[in-house]
C-alpha positions as CSV (number, residue, x, y, z in Angstrom):
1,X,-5.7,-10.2,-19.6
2,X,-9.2,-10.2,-20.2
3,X,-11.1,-7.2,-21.3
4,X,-14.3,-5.5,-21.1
5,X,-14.1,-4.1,-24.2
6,X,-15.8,-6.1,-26.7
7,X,-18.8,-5.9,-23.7
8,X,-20.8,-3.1,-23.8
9,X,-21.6,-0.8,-21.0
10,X,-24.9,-1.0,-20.8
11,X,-24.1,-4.6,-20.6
12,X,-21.9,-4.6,-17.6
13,X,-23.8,-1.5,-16.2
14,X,-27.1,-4.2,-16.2
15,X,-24.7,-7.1,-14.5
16,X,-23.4,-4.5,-11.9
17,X,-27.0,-3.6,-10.5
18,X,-27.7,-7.3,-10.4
19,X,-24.8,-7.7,-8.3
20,X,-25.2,-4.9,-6.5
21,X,-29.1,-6.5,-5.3
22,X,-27.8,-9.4,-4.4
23,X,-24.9,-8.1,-2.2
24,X,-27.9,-5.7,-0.5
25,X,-29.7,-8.8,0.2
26,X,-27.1,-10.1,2.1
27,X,-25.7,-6.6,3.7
28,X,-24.8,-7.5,7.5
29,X,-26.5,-5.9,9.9
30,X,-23.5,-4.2,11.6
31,X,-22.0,-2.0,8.4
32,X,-24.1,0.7,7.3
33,X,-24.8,1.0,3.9
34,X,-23.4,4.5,3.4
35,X,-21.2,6.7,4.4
36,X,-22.1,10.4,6.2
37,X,-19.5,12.3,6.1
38,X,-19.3,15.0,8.7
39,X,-17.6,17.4,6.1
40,X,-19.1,19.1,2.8
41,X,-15.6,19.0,1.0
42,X,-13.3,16.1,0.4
43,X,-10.2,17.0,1.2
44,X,-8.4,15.3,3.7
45,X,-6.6,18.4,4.8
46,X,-9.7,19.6,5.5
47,X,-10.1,17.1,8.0
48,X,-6.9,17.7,9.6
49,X,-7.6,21.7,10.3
50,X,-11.1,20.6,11.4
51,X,-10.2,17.9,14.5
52,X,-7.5,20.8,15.2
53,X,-10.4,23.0,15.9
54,X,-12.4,20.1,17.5
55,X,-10.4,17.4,19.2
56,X,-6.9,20.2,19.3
57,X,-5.7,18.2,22.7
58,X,-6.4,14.9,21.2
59,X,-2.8,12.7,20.0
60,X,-3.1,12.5,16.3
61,X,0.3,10.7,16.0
62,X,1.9,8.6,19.0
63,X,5.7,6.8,18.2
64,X,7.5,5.1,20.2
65,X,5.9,7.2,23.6
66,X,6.1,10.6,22.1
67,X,2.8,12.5,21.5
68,X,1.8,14.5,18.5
69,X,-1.8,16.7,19.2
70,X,-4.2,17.8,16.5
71,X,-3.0,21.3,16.8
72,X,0.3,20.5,16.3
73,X,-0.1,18.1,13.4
74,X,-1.9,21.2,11.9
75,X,0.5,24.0,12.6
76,X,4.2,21.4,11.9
77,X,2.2,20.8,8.5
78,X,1.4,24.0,7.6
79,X,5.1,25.0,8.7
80,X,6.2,22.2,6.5
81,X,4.2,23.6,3.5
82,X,6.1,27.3,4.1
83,X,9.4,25.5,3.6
84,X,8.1,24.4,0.6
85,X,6.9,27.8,-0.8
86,X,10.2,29.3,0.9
87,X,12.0,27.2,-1.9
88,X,9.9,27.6,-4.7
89,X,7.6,24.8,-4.5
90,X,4.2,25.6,-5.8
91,X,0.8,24.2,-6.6
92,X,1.5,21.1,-8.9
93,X,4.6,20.4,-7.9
94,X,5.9,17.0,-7.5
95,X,7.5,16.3,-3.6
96,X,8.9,13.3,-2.6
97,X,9.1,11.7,0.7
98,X,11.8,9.0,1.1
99,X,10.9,7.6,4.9
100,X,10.4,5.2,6.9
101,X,7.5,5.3,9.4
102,X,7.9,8.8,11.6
103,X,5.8,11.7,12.3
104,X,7.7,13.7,9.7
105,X,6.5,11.8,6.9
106,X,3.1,12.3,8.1
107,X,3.3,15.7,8.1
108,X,5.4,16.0,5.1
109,X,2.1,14.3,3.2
110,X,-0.1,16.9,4.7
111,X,2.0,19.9,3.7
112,X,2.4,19.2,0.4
113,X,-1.3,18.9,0.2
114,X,-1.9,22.3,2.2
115,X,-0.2,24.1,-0.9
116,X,-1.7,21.8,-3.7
117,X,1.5,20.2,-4.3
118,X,1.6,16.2,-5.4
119,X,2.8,13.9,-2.7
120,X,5.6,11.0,-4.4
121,X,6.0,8.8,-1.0
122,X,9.1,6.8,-2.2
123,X,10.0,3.4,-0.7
124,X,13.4,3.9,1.2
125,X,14.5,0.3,0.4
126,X,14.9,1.1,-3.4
127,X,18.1,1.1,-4.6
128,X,20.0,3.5,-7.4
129,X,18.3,2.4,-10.6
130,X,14.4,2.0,-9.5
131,X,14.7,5.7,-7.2
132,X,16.4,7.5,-10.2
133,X,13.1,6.2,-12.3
134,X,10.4,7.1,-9.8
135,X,12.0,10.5,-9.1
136,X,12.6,11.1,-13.2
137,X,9.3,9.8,-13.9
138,X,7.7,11.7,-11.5
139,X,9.9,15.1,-12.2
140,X,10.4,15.1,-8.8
141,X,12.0,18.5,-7.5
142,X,12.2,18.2,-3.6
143,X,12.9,15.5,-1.7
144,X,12.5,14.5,2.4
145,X,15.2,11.8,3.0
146,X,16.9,10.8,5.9
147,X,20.6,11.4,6.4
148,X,21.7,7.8,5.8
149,X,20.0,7.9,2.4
150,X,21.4,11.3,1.3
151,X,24.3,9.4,-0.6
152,X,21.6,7.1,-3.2
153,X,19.6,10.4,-3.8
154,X,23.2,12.4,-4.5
155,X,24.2,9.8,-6.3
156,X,20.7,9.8,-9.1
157,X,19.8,13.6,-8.9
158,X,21.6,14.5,-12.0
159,X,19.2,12.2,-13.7
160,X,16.4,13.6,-12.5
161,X,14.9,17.0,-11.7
162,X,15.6,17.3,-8.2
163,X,17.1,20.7,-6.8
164,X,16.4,20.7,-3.3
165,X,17.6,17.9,-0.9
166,X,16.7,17.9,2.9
167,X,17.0,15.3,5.6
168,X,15.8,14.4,8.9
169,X,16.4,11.5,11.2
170,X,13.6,9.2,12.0
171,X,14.1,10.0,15.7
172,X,14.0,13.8,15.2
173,X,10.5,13.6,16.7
174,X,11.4,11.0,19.5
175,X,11.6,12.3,23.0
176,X,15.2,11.3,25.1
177,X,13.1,9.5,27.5
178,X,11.1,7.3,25.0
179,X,10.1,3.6,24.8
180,X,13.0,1.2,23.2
181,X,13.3,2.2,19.5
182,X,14.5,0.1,16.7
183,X,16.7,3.1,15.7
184,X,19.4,4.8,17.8
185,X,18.5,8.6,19.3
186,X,20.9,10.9,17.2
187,X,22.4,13.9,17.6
188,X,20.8,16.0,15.5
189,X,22.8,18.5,14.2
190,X,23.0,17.1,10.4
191,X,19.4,17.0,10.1
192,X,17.3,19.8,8.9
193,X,14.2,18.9,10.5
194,X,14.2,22.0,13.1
195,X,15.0,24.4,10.4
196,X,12.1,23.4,8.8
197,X,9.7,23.4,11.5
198,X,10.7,26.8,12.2
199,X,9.6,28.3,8.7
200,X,6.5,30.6,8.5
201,X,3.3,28.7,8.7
202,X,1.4,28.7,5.2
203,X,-1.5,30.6,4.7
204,X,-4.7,28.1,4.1
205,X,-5.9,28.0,0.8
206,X,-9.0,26.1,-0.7
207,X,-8.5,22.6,-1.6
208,X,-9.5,21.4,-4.8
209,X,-10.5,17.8,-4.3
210,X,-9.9,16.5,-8.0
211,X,-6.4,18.1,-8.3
212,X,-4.3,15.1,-9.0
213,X,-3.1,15.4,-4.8
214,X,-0.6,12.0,-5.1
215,X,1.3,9.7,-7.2
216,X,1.8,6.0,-5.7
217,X,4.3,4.3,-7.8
218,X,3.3,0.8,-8.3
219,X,5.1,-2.4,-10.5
220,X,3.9,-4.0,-13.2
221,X,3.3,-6.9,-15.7
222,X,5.5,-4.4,-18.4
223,X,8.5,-2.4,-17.5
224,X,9.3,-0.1,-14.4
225,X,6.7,0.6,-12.0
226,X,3.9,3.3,-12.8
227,X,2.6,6.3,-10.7
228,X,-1.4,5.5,-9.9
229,X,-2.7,9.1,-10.2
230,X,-4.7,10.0,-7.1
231,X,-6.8,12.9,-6.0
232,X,-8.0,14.0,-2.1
233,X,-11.7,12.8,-2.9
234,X,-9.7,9.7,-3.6
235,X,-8.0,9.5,-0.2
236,X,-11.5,11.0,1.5
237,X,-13.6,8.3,0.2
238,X,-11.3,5.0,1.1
239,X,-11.0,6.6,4.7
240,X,-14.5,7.1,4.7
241,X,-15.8,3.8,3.3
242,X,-12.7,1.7,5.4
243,X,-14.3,3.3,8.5
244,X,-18.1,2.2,7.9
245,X,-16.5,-1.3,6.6
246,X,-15.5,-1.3,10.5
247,X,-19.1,-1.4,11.7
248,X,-18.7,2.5,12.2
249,X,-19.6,6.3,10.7
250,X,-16.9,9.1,10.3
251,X,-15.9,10.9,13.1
252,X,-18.1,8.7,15.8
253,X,-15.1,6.2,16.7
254,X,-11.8,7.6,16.6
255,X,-9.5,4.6,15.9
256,X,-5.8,4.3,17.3
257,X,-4.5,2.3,14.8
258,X,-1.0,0.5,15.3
259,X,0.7,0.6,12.2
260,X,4.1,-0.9,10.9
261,X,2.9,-1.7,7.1
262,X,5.0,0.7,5.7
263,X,3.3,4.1,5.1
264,X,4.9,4.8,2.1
265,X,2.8,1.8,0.4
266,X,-0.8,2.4,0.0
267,X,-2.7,0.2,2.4
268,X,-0.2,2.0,5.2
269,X,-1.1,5.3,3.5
270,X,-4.9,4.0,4.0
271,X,-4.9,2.4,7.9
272,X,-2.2,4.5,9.2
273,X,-2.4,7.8,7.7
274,X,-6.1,8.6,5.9
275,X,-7.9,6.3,8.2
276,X,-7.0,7.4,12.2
277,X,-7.0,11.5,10.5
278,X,-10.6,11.2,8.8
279,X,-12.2,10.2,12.1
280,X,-9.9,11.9,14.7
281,X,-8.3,9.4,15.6
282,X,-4.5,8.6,16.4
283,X,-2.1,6.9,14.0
284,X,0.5,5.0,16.4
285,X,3.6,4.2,14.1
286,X,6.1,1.7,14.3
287,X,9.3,1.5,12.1
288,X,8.7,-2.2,11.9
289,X,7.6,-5.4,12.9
290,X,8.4,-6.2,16.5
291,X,6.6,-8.9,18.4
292,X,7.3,-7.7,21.4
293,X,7.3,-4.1,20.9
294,X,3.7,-4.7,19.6
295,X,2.6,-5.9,22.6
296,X,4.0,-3.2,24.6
297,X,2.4,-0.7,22.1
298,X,-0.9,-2.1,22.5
299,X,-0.9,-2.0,26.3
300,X,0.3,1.4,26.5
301,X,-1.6,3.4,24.5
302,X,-4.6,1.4,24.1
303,X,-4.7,0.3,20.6
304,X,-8.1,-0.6,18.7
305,X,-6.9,-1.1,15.5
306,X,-4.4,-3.2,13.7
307,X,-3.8,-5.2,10.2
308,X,-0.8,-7.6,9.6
309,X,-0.5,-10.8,8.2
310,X,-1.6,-14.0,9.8
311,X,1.8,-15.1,10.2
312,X,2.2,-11.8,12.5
313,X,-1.1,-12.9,15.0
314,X,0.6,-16.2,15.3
315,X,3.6,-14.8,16.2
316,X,1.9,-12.9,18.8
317,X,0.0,-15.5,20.1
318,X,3.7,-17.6,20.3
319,X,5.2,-14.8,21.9
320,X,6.2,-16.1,25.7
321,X,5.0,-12.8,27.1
322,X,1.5,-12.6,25.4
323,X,-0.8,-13.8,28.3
324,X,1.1,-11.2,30.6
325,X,-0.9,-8.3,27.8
326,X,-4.4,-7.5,27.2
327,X,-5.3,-7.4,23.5
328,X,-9.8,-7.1,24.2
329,X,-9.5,-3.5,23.0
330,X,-8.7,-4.8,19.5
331,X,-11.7,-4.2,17.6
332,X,-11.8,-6.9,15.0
333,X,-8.2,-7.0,14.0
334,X,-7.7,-7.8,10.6
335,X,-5.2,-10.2,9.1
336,X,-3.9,-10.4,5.7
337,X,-3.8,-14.2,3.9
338,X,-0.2,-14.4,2.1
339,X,2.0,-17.3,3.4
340,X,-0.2,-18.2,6.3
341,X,-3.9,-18.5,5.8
342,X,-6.8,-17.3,8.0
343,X,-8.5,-20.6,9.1
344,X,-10.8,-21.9,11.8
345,X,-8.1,-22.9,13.7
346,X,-6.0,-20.1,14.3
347,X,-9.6,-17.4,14.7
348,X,-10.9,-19.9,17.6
349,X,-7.4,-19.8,19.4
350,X,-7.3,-15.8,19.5
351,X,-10.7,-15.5,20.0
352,X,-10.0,-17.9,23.0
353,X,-7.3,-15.7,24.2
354,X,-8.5,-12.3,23.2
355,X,-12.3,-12.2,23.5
356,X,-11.9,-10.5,19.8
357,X,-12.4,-12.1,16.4
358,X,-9.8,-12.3,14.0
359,X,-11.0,-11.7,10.0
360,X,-9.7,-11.6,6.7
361,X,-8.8,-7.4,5.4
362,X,-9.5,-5.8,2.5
363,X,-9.2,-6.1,-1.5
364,X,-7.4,-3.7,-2.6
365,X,-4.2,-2.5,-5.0
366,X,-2.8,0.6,-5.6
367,X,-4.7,1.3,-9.1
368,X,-7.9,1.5,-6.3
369,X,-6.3,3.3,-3.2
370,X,-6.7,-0.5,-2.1
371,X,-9.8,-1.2,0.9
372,X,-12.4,-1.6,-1.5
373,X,-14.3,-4.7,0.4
374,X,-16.4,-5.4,4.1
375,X,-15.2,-8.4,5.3
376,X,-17.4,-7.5,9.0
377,X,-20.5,-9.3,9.3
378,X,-19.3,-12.8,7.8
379,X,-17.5,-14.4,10.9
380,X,-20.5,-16.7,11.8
381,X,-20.0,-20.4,11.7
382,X,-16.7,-19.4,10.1
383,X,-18.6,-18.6,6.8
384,X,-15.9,-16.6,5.4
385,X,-13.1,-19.1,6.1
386,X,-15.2,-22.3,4.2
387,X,-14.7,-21.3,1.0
388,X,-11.9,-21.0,-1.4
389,X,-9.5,-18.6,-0.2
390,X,-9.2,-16.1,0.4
391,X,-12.5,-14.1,1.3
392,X,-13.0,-10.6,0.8
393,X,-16.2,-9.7,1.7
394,X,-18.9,-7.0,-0.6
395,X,-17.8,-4.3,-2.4
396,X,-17.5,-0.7,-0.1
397,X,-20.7,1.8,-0.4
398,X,-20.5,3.0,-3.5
399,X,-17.7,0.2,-5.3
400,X,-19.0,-2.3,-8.2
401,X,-17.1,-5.4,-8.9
402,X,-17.6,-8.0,-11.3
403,X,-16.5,-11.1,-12.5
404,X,-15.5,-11.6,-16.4
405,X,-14.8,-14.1,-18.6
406,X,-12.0,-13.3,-21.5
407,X,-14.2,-11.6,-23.4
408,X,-15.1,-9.3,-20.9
409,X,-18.4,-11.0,-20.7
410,X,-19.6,-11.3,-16.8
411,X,-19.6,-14.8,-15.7
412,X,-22.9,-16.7,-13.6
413,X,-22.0,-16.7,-9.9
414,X,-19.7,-18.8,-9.1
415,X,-17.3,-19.2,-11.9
416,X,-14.2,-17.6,-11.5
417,X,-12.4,-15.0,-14.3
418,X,-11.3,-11.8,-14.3
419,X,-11.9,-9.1,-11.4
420,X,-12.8,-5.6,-12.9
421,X,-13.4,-2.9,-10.2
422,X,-14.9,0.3,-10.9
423,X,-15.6,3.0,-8.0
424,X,-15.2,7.2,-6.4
425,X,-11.3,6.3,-6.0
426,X,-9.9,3.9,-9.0
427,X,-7.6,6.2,-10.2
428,X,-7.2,8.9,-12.9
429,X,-4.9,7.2,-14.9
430,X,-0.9,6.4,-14.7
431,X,1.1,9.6,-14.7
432,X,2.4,10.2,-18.2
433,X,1.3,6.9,-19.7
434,X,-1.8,7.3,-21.7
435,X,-1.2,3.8,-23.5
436,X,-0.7,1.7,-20.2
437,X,-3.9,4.1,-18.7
438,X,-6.3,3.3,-21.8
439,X,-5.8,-0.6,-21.5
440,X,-6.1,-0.3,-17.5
441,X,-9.3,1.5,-17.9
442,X,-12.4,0.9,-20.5
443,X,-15.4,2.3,-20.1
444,X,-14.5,3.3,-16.1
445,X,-14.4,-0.3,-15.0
446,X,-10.3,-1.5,-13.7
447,X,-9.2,-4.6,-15.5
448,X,-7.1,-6.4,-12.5
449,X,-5.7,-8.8,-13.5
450,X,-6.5,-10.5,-11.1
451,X,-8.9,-13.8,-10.6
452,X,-11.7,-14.1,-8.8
453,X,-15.0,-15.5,-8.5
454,X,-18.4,-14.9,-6.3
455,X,-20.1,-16.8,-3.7
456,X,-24.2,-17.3,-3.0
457,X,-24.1,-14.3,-1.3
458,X,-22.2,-12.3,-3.3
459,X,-19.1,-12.3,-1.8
460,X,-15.9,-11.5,-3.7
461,X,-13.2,-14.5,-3.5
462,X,-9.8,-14.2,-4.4
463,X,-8.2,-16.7,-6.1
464,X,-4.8,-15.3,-7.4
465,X,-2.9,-12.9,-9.5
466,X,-1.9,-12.7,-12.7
467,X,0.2,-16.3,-12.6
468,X,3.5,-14.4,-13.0
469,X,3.2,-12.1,-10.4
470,X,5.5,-12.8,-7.0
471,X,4.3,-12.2,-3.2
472,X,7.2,-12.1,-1.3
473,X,6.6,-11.7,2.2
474,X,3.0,-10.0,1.0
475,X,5.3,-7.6,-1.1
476,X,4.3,-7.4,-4.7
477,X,7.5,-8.4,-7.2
478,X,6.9,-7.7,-10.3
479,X,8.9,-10.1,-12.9
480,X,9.7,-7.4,-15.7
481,X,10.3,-4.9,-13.5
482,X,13.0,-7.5,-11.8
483,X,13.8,-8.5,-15.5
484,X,14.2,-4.8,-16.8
485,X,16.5,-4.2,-13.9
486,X,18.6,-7.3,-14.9
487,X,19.1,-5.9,-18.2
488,X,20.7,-2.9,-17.0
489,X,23.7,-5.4,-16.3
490,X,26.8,-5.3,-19.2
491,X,27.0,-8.8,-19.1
492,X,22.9,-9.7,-19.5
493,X,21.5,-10.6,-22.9
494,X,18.1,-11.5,-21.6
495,X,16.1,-12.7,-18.4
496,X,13.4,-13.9,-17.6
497,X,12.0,-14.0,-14.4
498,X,9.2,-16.2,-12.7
499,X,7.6,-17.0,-9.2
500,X,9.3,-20.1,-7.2
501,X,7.9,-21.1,-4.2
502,X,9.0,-20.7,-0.4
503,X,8.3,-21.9,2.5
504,X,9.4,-19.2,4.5
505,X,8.9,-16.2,2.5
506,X,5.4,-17.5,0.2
507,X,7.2,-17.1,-3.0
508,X,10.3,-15.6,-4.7
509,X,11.9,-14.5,-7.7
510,X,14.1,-16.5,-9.7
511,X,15.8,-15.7,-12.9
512,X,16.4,-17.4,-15.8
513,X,19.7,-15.9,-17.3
514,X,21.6,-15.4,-20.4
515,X,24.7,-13.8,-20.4
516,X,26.2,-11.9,-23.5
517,X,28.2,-14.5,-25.4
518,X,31.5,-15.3,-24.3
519,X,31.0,-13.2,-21.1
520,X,32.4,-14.9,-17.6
521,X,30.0,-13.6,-15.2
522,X,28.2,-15.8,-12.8
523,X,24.9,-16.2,-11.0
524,X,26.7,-15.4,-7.9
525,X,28.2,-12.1,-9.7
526,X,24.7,-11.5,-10.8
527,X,22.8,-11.6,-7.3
528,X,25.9,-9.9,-5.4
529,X,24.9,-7.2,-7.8
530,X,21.1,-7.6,-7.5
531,X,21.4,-6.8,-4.2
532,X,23.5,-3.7,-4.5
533,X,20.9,-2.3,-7.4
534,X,17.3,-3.3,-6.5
535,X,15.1,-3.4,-3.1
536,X,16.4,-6.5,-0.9
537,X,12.6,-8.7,-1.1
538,X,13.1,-7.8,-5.2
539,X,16.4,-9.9,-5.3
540,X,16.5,-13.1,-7.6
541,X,17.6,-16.8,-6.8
542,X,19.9,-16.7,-10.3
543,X,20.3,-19.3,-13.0
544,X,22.5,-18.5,-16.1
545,X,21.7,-20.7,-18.9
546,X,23.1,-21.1,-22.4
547,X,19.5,-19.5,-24.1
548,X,16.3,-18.8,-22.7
549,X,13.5,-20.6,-24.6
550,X,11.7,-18.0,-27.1
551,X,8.7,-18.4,-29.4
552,X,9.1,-17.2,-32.8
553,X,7.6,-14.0,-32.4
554,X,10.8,-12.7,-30.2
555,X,9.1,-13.4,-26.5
556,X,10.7,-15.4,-23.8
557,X,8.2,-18.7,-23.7
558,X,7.5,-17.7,-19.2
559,X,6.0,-21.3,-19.8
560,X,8.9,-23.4,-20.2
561,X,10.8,-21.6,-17.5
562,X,7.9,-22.4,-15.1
563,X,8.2,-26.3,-15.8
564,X,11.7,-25.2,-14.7
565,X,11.9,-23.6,-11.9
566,X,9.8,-26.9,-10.4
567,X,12.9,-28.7,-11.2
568,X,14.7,-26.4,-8.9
């Protein structure tokens, strides 16, 4: 990875400001050039109690038909955070959330902030070894889960710090009558929901934006994934910068976003949590991807908001039903380039049938709270589309980027090297690993990993990861995170892991096997248990081999094994 380290900062801080003039040259018209903030703090719970003053009657949070107001966002969260002081919870504290999309998890974030508590959302498709490390890494105490995931957290807890369990359905918040639902309405008697809902509402207390406020557990190229330390100014200034990135100022355009990204990853957290709450707006949540439940959504409550992939507009646009719904009050929906691209093809047929235009989203990972470029403004002649993909637009108000060379030297416009990021919400470090923090960050500037270069105008491009990283489905696999998993197998002496490609799915992960000597297992044995130990999109394509190709220095040579996974 390159490195900005033998660069000094003066150096880069000269390069930045260059950058920076050329990108103002060429600022579009329709994205203001900073962000006003109708607050003084920066604290997005801040937010929340002032549209419950403001906009009380207003739906902060609409699923599946039922209807969530301001004021009730406000009081269920601050009833939320007197459950968690009723056992013990106190400023500091670790909290996880292990949902799907719902209401609850919403206002489980929001409670644990009310009482300066650190928010762990936890992806519910983990299996037992990757949740026993985030909750142990985290020191984890209390836990939100649903009922049918009691059993994994039961099954790690006495490898962790957890001490208080409690569940609730996602349909706790569903009303009987309510639009069709990817999940069945339960009986809730074995959910604690209600109990919790009925606890004593929290007094207020004063935020302190700079508290770390959540860890967001990300992979990596080394070992198990790492908790991204971030902060309420954090989550204040992506919501605030992704909103004038949109052509608009806090507060003057309430979105109603659809969301099914998953909330508990951070560009959910971002467009359907932080985003719709900083401007007033309503966060309408969907468990998943529907086709046709996304049309119906967007009808019905009159959606203005959306991100998916491209492969989910053309999906719509195939969808028999889709000329039957009107889409025009999308407000430049943005798509996400990972198996499909974006192209001039696919933006003229929804513009034909939508009246909107279609555009690339935002640069982003976790280490950044993720929306860190405008991609509004470009659209014309298809400028963003002609170059080499994938476009991501200028930097956010208040965001450098810059393009380095393996030195950590910046490179002349238009070569491509290393992106380093620096801006208000990279974050703070990764919890509990100064080593992995220190060579993340130097001097304040992100080394990414990934490539990039510029265009005339200044425009980030992005050109790829890190070679061995995996996009599955535009979910990031990291290979030693699958390999360090493999390892926990009795019968694996070493893996190594490497990208393959798919047609259906982008790429995968396939792994390159050795078995201890003498051992019987199989790739099949291995997969089958793959599948009952790690998060399904994580799961390997297996090859056992008789000895993985190392150099002399002990390292598994990724090299050879890509030459032969091609022969695959």
């Amino acid at each position: 990875m390159g490195t900005s380290g033998s660069v000094g900062a003066a150096e880069l801080d000269a390069a930045a400001a260059q950058m920076r003039d050329l990108q103002q040259a060429n600022w579009p018209e329709q994205v203001p050039r900073e962000v006003d903030y109708p607050l003084d703090v920066m604290g997005m719970v801040d937010y929340l109690r002032h549209w419950a003053l403001v906009r009380p009657d207003t739906t902060a949070i609409s699923f599946y038909g039922s209807a969530i107001s301001y004021a009730e966002y406000d009081e269920l969260s601050d009833r939320f955070a007197g459950w968690l002081q009723a056992n013990g919870a106190v400023a500091g504290d670790r909290v996880g959330v292990h949902l799907g999309n719902c209401p609850q998890f919403l206002i489980a974030m929001m409670g644990i902030l009310k009482i300066g508590a650190v928010h762990v959302p936890i992806n519910p498709m983990l299996r037992e070894h990757e949740l026993a490390h985030e909750l142990s890494d985290a020191g984890v105490t209390i836990v939100l889960t649903q009922p049918d995931l009691a059993d994994t957290i039961a099954t790690v807890a006495d490898r962790t710090d957890v001490r208080v369990v409690a569940t609730t359905h996602l349909s706790d918040m569903v009303a009987p009558d309510a639009r069709r639902t990817p999940f069945p309405i339960v009986d809730r008697g074995d959910s604690d929901w209600q109990s919790i809902i009925a606890s004593q509402r929290a007094a207020a207390i004063r935020t302190d934006p700079d508290a770390l406020a959540s860890l967001n557990y990300t992979g990596g190229t080394t070992g198990l994934p790492k908790g991204c330390e971030h902060t309420q100014r954090h989550m204040v200034y992506t919501a605030g910068t992704a909103t004038v990135a949109k052509g608009a100022q806090v507060g003057t355009a309430p979105t109603v976003a659809l969301v099914f990204l998953p909330v508990f990853w951070i560009a959910g957290e971002d467009f359907g949590i932080i985003v719709p709450l900083i401007n007033g707006g309503t966060s309408v949540l969907l468990t998943r991807w529907d086709a046709t439940t996304v049309l119906e959504t967007i009808d019905a409550v009159g959606v203005t908001a959306m991100i998916g992939t491209v492969d989910n507009y053309v999906e719509l646009m195939n969808h028999p039903d889709f000329a039957d719904h009107d889409l025009s009050g999308l407000e430049g929906p943005q798509a996400v380039s990972f198996v499909l691209k974006l192209d001039s093809d696919i933006r003229a047929r929804w513009r034909a049938a939508t009246g909107q235009v279609l555009r690339e989203g935002s640069y982003g990972m976790t280490e950044t709270h993720t929306a860190d470029t405008v991609t509004l403004g470009f659209q014309d002649d298809d400028y963003d589309l002609k170059g080499e993909p994938v476009f991501c637009g200028l930097p956010v108000p208040g965001t450098d980027i810059l393009i380095v060379d393996h030195d950590g030297q910046p490179v002349p416009l238009g070569e491509d090297g290393q992106i380093i990021l620096r801006s208000p919400s990279v974050m703070t470090g990764y919890y509990r690993n100064p080593t992995a923090t220190a060579d993340a960050l130097r001097d304040g500037w992100l080394q990414t990993g990934d490539r990039g270069k510029f265009s005339e105008r200044g425009a980030l491009h992005y050109l790829a990861r890190d070679k061995e990283m995996i996009k599955t489905n535009g979910m990031s696999v990291f290979p030693a995170e699958v390999e360090a998993l493999l390892m926990l197998h009795p019968a694996v002496e070493k893996a190594g892991v490497v990208p393959k490609p798919d047609p259906r799915r982008g790429q995968i992960a396939f792994a390159f096997v050795q078995v201890v000597d003498g051992d019987a297992t199989t790739a099949a044995d291995l997969v089958a248990w793959a599948r009952d130990n790690m998060a399904g999109y994580k799961v390997p394509e297996i090859e056992v081999i008789d000895e993985l190709p190392m150099t002399s220095t002990g390292k598994v040579r990724k090299g050879d094994l890509f030459k032969k996974v091609e022969e695959n």
